[in-house]
N, C-alpha and C positions, 0 to 999 in steps of 0.2 A: 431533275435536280442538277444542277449547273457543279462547275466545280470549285468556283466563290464560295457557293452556301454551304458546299458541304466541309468547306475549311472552316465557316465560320462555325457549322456545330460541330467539329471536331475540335476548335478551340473552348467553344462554351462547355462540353465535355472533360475539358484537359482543364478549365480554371475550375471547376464543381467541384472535380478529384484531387485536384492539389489544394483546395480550399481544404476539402473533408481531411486529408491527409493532416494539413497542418495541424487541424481541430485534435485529430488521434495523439500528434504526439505532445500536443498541449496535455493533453489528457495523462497520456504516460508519464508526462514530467510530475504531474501533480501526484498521482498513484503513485510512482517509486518514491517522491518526498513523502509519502506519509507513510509509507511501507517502512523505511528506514526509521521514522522517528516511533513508529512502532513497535520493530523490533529492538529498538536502543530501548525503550519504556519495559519490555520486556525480560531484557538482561537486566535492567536495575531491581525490577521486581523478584526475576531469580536471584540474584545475589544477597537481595536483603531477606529473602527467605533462606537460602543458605548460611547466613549469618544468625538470624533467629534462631535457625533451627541448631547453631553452635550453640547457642546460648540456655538451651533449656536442657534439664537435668536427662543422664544416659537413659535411664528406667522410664522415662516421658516416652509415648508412643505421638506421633506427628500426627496431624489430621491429614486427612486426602486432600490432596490440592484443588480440584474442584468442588470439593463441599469447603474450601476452606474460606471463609467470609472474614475481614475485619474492617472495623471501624479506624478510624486515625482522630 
């Protein structure tokens, strides 16, 4: 192997990896946008349960948050 060829597969190596690389933080971009709009979906969900739960009489016992289901 000459030392032409072997620049040109250590370029074909270096475009692969910086290809993959790009693809990764395309990737990231997209995960922390939905991370974020998830945990914002989250806080609204807690607050309007904090708000609810102001709302119903002291002697009401709360249901568990995981068993708690409702309709809208």
């Amino acid at each position: 192997m000459n030392a032409s060829e072997l620049l040109r597969l250590l370029q074909s190596e270096h475009d692969g990896t910086a290809a993959r690389a790009d693809h990764l933080r395309e990737q990231i971009e997209r995960l922390t946008t939905a991370l974020a709009e998830t945990e914002a979906r989250l806080a609204e969900l807690t607050a309007t349960r904090k708000d609810i739960d102001g709302l119903t009489p002291p002697d009401h016992e709360p249901a568990p948050a995981e068993a708690t289901t409702a309709t809208v």
